[in-house]
LUMVEXTOR-590494 format. One record per atom (N, C-alpha, C): atom name; z, x negated, y negated; residue in three letters. Coordinates in steps of 0.1 Angstrom, whole numbers, plus 5000, padded with zeros to 4 digits. Layout:
BEGIN
<atom:CA&zz:Z&xx:X&yy:Y&res:ala>
...
//
This chain:
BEGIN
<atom:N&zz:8456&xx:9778&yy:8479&res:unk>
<atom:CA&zz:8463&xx:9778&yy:8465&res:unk>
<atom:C&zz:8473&xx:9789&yy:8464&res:unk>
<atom:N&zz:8467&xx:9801&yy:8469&res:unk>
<atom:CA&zz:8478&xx:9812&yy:8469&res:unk>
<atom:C&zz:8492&xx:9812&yy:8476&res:unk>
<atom:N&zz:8492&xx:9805&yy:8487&res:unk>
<atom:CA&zz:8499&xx:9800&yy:8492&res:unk>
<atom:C&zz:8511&xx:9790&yy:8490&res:unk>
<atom:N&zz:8504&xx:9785&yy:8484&res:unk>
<atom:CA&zz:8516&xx:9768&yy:8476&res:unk>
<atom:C&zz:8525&xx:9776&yy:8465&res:unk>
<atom:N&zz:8517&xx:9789&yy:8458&res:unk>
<atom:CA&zz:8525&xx:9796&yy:8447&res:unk>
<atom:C&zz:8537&xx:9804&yy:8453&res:unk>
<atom:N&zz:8532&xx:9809&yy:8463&res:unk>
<atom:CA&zz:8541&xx:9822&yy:8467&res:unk>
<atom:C&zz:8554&xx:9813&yy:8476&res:unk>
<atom:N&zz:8549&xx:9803&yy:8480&res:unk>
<atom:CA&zz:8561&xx:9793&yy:8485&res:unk>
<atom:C&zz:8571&xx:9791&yy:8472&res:unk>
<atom:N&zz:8565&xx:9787&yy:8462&res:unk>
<atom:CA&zz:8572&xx:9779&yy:8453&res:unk>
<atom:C&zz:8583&xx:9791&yy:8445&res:unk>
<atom:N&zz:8579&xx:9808&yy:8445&res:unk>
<atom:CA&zz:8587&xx:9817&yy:8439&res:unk>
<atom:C&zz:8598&xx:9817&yy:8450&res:unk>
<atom:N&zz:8595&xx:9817&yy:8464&res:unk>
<atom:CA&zz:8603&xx:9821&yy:8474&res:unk>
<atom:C&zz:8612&xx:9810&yy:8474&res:unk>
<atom:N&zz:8611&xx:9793&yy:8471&res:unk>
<atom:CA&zz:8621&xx:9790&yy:8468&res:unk>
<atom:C&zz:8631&xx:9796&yy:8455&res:unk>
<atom:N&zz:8628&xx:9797&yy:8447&res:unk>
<atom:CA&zz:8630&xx:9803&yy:8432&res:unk>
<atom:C&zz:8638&xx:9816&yy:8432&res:unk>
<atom:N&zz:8633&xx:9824&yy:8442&res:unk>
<atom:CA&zz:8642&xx:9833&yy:8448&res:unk>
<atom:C&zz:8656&xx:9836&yy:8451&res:unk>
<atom:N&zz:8666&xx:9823&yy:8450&res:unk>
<atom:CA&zz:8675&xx:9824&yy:8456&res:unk>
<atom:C&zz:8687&xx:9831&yy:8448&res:unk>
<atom:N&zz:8681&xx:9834&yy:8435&res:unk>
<atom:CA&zz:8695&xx:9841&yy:8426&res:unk>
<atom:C&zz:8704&xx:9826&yy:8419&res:unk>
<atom:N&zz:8702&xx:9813&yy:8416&res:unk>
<atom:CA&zz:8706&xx:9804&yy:8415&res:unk>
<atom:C&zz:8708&xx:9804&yy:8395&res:unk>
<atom:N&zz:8719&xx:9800&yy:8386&res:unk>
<atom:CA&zz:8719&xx:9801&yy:8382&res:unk>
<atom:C&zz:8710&xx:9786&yy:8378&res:unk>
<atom:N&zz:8700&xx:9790&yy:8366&res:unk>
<atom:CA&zz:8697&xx:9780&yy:8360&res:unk>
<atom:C&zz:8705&xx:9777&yy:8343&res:unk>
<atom:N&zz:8700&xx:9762&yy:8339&res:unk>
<atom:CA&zz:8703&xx:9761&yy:8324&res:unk>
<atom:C&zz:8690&xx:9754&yy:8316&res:unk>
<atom:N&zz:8690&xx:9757&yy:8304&res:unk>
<atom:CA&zz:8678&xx:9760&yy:8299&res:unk>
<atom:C&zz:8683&xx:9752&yy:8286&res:unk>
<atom:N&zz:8678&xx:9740&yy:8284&res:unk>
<atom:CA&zz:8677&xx:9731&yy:8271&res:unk>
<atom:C&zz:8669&xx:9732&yy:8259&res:unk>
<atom:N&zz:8667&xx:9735&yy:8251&res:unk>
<atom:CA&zz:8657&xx:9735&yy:8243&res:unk>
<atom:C&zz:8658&xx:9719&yy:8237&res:unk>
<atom:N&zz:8646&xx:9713&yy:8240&res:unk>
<atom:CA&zz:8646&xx:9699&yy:8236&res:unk>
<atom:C&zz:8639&xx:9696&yy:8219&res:unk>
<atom:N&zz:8625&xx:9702&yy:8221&res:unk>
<atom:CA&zz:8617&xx:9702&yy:8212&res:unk>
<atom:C&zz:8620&xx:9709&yy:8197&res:unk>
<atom:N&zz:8616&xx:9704&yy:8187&res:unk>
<atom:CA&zz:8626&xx:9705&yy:8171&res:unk>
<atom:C&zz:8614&xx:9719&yy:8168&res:unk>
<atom:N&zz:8619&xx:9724&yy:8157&res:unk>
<atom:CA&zz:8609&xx:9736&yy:8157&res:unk>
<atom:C&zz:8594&xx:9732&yy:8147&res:unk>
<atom:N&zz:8592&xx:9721&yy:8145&res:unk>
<atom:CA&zz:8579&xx:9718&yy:8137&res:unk>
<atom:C&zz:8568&xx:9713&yy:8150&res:unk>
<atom:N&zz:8557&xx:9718&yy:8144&res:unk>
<atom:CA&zz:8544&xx:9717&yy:8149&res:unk>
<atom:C&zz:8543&xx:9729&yy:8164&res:unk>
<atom:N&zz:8553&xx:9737&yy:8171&res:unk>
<atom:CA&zz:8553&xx:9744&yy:8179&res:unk>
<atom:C&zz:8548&xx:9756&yy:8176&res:unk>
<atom:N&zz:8533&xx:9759&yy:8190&res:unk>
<atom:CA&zz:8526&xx:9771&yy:8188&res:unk>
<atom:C&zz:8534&xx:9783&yy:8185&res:unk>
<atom:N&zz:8523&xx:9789&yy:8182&res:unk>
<atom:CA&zz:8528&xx:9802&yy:8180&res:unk>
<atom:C&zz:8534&xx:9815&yy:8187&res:unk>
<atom:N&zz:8527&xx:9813&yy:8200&res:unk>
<atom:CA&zz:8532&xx:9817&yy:8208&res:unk>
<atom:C&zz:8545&xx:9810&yy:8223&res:unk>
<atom:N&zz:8543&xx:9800&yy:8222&res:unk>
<atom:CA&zz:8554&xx:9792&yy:8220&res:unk>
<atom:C&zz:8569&xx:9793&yy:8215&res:unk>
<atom:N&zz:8570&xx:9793&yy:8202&res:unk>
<atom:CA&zz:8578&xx:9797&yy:8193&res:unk>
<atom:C&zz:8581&xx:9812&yy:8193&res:unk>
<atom:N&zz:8572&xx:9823&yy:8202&res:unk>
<atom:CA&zz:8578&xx:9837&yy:8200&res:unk>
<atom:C&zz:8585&xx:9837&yy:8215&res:unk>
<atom:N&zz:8579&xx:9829&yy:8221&res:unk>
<atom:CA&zz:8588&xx:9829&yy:8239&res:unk>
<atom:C&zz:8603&xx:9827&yy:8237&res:unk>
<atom:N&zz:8603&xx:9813&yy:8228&res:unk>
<atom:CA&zz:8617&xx:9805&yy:8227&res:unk>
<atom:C&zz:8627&xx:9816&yy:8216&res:unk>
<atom:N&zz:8620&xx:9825&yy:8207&res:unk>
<atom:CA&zz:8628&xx:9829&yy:8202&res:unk>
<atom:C&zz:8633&xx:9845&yy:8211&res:unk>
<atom:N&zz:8624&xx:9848&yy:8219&res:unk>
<atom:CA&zz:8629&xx:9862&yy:8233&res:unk>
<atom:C&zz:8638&xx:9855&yy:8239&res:unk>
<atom:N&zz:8638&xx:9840&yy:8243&res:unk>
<atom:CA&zz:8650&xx:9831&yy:8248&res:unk>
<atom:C&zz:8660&xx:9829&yy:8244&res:unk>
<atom:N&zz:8661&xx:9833&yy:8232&res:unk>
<atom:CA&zz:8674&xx:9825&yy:8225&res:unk>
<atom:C&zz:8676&xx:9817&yy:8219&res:unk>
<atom:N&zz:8667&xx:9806&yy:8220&res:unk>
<atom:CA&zz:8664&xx:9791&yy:8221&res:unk>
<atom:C&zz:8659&xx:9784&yy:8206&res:unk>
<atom:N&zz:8667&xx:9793&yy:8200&res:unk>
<atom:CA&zz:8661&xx:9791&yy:8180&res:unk>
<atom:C&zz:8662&xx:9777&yy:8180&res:unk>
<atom:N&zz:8671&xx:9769&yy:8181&res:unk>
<atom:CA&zz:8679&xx:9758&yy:8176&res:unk>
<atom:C&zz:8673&xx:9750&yy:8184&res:unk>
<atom:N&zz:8671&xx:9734&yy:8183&res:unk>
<atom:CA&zz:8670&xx:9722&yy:8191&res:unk>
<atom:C&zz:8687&xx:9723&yy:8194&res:unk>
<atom:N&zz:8685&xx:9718&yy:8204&res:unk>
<atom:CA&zz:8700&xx:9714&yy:8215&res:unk>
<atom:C&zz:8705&xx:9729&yy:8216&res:unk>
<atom:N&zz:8701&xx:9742&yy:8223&res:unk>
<atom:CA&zz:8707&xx:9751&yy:8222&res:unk>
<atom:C&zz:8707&xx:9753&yy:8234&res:unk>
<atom:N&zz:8714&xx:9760&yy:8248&res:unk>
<atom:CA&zz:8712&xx:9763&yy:8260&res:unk>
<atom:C&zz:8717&xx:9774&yy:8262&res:unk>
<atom:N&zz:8710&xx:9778&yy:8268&res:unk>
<atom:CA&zz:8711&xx:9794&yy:8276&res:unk>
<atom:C&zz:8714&xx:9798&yy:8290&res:unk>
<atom:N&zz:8715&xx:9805&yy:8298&res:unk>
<atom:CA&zz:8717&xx:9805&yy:8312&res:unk>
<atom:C&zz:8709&xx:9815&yy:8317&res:unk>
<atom:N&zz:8700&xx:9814&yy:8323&res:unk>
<atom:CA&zz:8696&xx:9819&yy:8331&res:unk>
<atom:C&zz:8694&xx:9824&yy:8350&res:unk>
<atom:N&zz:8688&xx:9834&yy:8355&res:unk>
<atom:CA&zz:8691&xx:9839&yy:8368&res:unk>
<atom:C&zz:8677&xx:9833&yy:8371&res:unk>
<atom:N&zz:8678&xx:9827&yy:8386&res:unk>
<atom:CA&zz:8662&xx:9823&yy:8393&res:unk>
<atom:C&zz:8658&xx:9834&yy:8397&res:unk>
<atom:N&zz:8664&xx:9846&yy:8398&res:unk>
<atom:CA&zz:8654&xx:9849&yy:8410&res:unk>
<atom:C&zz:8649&xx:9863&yy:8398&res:unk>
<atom:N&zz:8650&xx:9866&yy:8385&res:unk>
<atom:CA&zz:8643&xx:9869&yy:8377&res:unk>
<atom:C&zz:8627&xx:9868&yy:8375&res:unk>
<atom:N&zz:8613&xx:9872&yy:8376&res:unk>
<atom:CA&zz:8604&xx:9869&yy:8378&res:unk>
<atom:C&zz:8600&xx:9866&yy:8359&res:unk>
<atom:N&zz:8602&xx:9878&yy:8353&res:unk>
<atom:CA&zz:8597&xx:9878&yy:8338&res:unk>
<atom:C&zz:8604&xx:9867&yy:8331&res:unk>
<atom:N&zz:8621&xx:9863&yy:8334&res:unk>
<atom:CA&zz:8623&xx:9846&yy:8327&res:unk>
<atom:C&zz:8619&xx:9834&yy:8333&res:unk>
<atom:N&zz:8617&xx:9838&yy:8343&res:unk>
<atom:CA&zz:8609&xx:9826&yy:8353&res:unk>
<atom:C&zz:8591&xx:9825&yy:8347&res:unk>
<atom:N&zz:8586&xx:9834&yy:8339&res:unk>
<atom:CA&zz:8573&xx:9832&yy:8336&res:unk>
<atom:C&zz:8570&xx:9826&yy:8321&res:unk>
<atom:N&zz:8580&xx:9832&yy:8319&res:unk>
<atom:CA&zz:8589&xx:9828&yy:8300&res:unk>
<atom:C&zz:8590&xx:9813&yy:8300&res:unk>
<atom:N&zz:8598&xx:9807&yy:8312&res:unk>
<atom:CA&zz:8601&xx:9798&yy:8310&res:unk>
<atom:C&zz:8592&xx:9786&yy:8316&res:unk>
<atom:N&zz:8580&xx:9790&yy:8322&res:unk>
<atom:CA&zz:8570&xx:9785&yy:8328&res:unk>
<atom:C&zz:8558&xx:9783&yy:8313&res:unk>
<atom:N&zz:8560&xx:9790&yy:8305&res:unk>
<atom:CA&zz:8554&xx:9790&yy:8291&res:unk>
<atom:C&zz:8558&xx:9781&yy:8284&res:unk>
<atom:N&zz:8571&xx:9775&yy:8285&res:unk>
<atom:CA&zz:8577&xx:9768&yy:8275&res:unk>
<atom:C&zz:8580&xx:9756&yy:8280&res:unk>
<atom:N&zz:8579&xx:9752&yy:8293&res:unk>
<atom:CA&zz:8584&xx:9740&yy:8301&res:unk>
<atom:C&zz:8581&xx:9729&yy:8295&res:unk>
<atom:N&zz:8572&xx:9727&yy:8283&res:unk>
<atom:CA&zz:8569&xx:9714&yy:8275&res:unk>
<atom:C&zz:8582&xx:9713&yy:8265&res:unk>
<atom:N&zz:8588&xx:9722&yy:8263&res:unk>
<atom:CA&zz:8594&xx:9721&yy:8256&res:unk>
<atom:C&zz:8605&xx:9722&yy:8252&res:unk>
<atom:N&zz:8610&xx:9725&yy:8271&res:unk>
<atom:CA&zz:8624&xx:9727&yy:8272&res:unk>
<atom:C&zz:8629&xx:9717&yy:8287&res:unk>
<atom:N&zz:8640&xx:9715&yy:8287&res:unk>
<atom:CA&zz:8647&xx:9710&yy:8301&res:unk>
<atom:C&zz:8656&xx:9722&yy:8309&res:unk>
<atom:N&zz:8650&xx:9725&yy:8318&res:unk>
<atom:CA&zz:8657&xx:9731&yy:8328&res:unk>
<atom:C&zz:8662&xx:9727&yy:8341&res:unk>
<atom:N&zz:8674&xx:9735&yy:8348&res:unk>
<atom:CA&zz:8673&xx:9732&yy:8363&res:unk>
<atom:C&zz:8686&xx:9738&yy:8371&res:unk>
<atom:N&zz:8690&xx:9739&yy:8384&res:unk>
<atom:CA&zz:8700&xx:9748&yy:8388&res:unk>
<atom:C&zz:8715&xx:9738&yy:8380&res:unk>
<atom:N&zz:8723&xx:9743&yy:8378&res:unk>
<atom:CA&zz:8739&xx:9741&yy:8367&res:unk>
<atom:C&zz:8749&xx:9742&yy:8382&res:unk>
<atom:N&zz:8756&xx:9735&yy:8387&res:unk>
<atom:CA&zz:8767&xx:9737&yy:8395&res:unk>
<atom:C&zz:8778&xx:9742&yy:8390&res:unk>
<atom:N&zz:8789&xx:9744&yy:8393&res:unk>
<atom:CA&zz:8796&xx:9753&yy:8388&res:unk>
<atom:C&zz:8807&xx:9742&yy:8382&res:unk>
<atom:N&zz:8807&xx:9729&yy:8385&res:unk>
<atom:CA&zz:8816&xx:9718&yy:8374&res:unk>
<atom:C&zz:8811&xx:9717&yy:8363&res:unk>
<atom:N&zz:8797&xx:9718&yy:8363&res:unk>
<atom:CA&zz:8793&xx:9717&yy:8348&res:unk>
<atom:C&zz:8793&xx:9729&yy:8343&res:unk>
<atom:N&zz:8790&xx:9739&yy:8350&res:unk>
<atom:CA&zz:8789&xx:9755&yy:8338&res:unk>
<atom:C&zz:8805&xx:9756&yy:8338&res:unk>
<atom:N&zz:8813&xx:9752&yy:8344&res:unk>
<atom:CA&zz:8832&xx:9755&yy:8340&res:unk>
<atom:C&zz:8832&xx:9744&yy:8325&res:unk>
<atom:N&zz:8827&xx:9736&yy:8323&res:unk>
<atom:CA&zz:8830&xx:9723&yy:8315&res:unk>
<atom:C&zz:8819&xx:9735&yy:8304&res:unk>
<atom:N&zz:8810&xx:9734&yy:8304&res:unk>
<atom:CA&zz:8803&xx:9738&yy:8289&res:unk>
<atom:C&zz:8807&xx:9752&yy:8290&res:unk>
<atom:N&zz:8815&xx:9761&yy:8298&res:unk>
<atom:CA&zz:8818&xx:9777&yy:8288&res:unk>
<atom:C&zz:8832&xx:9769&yy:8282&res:unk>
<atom:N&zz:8838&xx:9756&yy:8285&res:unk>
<atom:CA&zz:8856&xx:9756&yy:8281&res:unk>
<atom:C&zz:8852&xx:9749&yy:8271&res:unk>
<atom:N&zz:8844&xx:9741&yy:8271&res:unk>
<atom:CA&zz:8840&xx:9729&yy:8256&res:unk>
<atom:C&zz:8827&xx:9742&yy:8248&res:unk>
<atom:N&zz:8819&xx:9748&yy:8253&res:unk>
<atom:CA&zz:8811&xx:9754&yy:8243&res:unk>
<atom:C&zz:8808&xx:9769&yy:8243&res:unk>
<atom:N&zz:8816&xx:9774&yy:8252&res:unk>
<atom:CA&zz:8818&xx:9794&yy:8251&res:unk>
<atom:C&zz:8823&xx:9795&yy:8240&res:unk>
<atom:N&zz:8816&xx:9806&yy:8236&res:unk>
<atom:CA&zz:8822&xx:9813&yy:8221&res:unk>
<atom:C&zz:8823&xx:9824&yy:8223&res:unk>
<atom:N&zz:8838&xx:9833&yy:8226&res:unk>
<atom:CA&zz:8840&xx:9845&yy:8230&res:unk>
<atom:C&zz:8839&xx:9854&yy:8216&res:unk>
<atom:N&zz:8830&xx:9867&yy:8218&res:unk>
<atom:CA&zz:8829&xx:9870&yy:8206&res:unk>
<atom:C&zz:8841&xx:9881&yy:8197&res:unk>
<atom:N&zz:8853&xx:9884&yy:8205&res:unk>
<atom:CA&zz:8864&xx:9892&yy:8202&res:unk>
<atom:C&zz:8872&xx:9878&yy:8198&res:unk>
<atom:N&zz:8871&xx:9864&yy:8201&res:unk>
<atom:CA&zz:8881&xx:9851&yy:8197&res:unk>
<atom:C&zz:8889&xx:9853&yy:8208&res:unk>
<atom:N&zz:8891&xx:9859&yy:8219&res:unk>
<atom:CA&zz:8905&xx:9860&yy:8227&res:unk>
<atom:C&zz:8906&xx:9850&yy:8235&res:unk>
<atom:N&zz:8915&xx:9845&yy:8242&res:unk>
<atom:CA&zz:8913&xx:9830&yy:8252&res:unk>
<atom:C&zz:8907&xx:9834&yy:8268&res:unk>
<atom:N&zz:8907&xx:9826&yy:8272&res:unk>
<atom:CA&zz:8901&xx:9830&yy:8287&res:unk>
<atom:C&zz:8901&xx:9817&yy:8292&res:unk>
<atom:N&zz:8897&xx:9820&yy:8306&res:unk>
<atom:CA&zz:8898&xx:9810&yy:8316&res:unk>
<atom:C&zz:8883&xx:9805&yy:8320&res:unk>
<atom:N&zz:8879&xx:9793&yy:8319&res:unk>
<atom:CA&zz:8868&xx:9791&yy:8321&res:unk>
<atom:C&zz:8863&xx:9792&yy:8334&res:unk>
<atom:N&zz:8870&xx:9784&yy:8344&res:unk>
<atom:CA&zz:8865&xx:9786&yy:8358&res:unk>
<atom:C&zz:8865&xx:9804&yy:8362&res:unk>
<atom:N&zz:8872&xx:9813&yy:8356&res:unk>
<atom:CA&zz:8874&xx:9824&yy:8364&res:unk>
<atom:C&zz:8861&xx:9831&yy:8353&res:unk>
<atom:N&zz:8854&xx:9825&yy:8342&res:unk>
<atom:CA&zz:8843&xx:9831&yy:8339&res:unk>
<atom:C&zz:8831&xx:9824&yy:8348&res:unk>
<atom:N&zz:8833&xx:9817&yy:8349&res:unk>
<atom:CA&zz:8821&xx:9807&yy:8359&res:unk>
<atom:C&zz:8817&xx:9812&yy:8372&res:unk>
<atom:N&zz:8822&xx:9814&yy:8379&res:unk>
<atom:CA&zz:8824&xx:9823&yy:8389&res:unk>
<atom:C&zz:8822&xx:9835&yy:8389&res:unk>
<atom:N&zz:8824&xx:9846&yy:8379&res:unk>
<atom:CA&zz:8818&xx:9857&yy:8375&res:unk>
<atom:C&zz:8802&xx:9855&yy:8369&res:unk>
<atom:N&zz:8800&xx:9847&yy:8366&res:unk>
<atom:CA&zz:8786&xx:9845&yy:8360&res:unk>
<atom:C&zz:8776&xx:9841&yy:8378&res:unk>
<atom:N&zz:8782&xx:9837&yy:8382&res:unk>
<atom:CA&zz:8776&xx:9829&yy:8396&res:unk>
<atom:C&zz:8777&xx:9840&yy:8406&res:unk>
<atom:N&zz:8785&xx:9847&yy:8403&res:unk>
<atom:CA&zz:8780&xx:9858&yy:8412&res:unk>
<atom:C&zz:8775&xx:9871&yy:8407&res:unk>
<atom:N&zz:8769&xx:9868&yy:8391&res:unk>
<atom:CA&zz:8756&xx:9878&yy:8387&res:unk>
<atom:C&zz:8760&xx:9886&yy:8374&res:unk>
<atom:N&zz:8769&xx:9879&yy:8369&res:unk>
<atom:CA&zz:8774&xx:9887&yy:8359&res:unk>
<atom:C&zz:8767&xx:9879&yy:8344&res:unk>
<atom:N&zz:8765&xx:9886&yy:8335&res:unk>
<atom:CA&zz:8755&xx:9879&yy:8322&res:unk>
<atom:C&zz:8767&xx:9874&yy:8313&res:unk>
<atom:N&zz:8765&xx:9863&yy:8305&res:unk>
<atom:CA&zz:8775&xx:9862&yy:8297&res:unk>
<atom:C&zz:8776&xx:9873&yy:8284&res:unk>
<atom:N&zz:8769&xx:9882&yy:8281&res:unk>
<atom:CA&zz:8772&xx:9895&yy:8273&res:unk>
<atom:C&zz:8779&xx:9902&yy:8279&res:unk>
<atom:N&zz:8779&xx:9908&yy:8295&res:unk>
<atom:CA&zz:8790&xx:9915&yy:8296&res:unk>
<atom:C&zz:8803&xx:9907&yy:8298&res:unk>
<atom:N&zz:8804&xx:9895&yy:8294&res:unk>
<atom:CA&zz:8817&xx:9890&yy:8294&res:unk>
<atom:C&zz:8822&xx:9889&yy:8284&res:unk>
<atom:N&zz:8817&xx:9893&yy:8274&res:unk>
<atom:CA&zz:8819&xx:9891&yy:8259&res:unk>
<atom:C&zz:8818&xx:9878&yy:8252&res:unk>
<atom:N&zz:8809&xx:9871&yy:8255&res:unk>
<atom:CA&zz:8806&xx:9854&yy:8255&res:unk>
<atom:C&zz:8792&xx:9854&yy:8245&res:unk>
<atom:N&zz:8787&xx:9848&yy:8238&res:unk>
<atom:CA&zz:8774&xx:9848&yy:8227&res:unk>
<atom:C&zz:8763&xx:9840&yy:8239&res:unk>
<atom:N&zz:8756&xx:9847&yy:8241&res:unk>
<atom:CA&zz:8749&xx:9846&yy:8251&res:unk>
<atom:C&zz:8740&xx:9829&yy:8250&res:unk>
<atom:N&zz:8745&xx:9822&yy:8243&res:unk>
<atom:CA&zz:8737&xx:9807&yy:8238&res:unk>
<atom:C&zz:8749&xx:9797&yy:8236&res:unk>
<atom:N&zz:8744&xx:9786&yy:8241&res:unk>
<atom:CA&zz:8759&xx:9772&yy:8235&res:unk>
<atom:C&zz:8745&xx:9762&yy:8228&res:unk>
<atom:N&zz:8758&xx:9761&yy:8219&res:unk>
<atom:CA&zz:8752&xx:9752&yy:8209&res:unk>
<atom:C&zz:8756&xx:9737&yy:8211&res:unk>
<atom:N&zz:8749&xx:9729&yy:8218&res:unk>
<atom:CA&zz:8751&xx:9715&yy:8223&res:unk>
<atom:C&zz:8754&xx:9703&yy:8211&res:unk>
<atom:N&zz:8753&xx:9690&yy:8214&res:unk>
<atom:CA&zz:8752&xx:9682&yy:8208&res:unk>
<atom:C&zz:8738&xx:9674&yy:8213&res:unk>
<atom:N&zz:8738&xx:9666&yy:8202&res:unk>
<atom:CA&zz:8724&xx:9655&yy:8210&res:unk>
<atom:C&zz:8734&xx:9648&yy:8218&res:unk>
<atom:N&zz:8722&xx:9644&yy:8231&res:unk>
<atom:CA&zz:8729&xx:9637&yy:8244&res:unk>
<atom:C&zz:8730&xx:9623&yy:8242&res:unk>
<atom:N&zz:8743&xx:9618&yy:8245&res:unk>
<atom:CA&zz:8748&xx:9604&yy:8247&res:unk>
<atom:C&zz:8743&xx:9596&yy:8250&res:unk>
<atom:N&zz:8736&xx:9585&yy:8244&res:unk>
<atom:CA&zz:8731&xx:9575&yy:8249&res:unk>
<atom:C&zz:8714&xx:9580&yy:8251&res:unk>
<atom:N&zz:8706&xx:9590&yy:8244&res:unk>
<atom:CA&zz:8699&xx:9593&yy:8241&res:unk>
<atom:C&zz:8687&xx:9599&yy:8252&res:unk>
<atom:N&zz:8675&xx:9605&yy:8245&res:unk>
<atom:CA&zz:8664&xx:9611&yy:8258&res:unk>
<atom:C&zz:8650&xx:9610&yy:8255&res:unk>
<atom:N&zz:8644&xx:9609&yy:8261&res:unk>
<atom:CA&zz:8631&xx:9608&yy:8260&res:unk>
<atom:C&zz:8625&xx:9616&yy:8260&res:unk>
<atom:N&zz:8622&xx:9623&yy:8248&res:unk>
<atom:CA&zz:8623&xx:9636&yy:8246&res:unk>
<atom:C&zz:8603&xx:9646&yy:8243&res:unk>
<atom:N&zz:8598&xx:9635&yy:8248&res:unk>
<atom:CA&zz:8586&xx:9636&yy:8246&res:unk>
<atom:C&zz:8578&xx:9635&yy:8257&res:unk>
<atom:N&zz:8583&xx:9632&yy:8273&res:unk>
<atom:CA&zz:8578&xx:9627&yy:8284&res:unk>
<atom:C&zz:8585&xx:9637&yy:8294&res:unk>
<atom:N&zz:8579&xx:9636&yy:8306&res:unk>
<atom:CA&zz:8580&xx:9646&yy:8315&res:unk>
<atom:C&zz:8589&xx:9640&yy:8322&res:unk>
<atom:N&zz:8598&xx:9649&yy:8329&res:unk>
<atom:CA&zz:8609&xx:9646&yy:8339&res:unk>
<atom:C&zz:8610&xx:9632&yy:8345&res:unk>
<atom:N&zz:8604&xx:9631&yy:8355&res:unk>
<atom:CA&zz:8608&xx:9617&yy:8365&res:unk>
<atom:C&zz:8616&xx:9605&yy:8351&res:unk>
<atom:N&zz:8603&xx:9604&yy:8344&res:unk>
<atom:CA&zz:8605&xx:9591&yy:8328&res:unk>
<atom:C&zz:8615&xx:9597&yy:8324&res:unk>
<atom:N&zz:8611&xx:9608&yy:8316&res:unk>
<atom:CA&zz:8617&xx:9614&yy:8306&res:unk>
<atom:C&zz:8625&xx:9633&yy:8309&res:unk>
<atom:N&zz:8630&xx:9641&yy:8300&res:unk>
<atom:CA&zz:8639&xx:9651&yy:8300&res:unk>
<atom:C&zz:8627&xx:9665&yy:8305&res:unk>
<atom:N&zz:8615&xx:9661&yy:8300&res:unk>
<atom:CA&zz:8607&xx:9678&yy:8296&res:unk>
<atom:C&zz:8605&xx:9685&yy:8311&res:unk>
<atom:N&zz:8606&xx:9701&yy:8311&res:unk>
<atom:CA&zz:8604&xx:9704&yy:8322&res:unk>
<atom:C&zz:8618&xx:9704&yy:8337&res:unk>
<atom:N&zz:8615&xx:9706&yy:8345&res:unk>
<atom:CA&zz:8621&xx:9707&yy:8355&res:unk>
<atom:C&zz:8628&xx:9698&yy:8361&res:unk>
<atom:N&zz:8642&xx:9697&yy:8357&res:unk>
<atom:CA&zz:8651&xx:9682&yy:8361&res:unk>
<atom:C&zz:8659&xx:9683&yy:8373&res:unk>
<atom:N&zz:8658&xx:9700&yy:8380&res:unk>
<atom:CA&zz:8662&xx:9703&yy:8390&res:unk>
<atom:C&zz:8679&xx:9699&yy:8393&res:unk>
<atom:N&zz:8684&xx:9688&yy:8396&res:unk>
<atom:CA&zz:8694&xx:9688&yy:8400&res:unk>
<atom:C&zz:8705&xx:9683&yy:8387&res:unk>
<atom:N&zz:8694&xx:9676&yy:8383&res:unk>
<atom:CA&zz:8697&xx:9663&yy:8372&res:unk>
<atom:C&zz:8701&xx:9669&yy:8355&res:unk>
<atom:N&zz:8696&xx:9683&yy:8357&res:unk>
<atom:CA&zz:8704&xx:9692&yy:8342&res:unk>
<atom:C&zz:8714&xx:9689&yy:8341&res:unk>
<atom:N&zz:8724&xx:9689&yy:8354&res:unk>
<atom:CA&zz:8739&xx:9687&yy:8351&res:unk>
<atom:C&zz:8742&xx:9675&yy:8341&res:unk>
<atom:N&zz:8742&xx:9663&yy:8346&res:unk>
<atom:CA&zz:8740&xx:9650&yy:8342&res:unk>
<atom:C&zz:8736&xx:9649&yy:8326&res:unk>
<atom:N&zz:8726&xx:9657&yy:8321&res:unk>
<atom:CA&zz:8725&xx:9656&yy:8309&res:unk>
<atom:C&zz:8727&xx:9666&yy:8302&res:unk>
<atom:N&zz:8733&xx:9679&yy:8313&res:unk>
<atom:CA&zz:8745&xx:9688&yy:8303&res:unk>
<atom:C&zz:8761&xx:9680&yy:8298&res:unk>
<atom:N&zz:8764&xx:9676&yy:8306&res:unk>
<atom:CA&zz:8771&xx:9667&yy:8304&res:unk>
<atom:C&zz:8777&xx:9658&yy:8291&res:unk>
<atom:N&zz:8760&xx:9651&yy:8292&res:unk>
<atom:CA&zz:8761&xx:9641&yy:8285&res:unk>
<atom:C&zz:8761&xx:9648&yy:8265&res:unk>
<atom:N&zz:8755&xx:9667&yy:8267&res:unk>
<atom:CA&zz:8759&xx:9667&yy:8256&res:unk>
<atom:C&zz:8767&xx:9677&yy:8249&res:unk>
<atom:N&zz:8779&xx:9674&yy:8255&res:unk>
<atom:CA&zz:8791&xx:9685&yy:8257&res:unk>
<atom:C&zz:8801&xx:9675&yy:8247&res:unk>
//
């Protein structure tokens, strides 16, 4: 058993940016629950955040909330597409998306770029199953497939 875990951080390990959906609406969510998502960011239904893998304390955060959120690694076509359609720089000045995307991918937080550290989505096109676990449905770990339905709600 100890073994299959310390595998599974060592993949996790790699510094990979992830993205973090908050799917679940804020009624009937525990209480502890609800204080994880709010250390996340994650006030709002359809709100996303970005996160680092190889982070151990957001990696445990977000192992807390996995019912309740869709996560998975973000390639760098879709995080260039949601900072140009959903960054909100907080001085208003313009910028270039791909040359923030790239700075963020190689370790940089969107605070120090002057960016509101959360995008505020739309509900996804053509709708989700929002109550069922990955393979069926959104909840939990979609690994490659976040893109796809970052996408879908940009």
């Amino acid at each position: 058993m100890e073994e299959k875990t310390k595998i599974k951080k060592e993949k996790n390990s790699k510094g990979t940016i992830l993205a973090v959906v908050r799917i679940a609406g804020e009624v009937k969510v525990k209480p502890q629950v609800k204080c994880t998502l709010d250390k996340l960011r994650l006030r709002r239904k359809y709100s996303c955040i970005l996160i680092d893998s190889s982070n151990k304390s957001l990696l445990g955060m977000l192992d807390k909330v996995k019912f309740s959120v869709a996560f998975g690694s973000i390639n760098t076509e879709s995080l260039s597409a949601l900072i140009k359609t959903r960054g909100k720089k907080i001085d208003g000045k313009k910028f270039n998306p791909d040359d923030i995307a790239m700075e963020i991918i190689n370790g940089k937080k969107l605070d120090e770029l002057g960016f509101k550290p959360f995008f505020r989505l739309h509900p996804p096109r053509g709708g989700i199953d929002s109550k069922i676990q990955y393979p069926k449905g959104v909840l939990g770990n979609n690994k490659e497939d976040i893109n796809k339905l970052v996408m879908r709600m940009l």
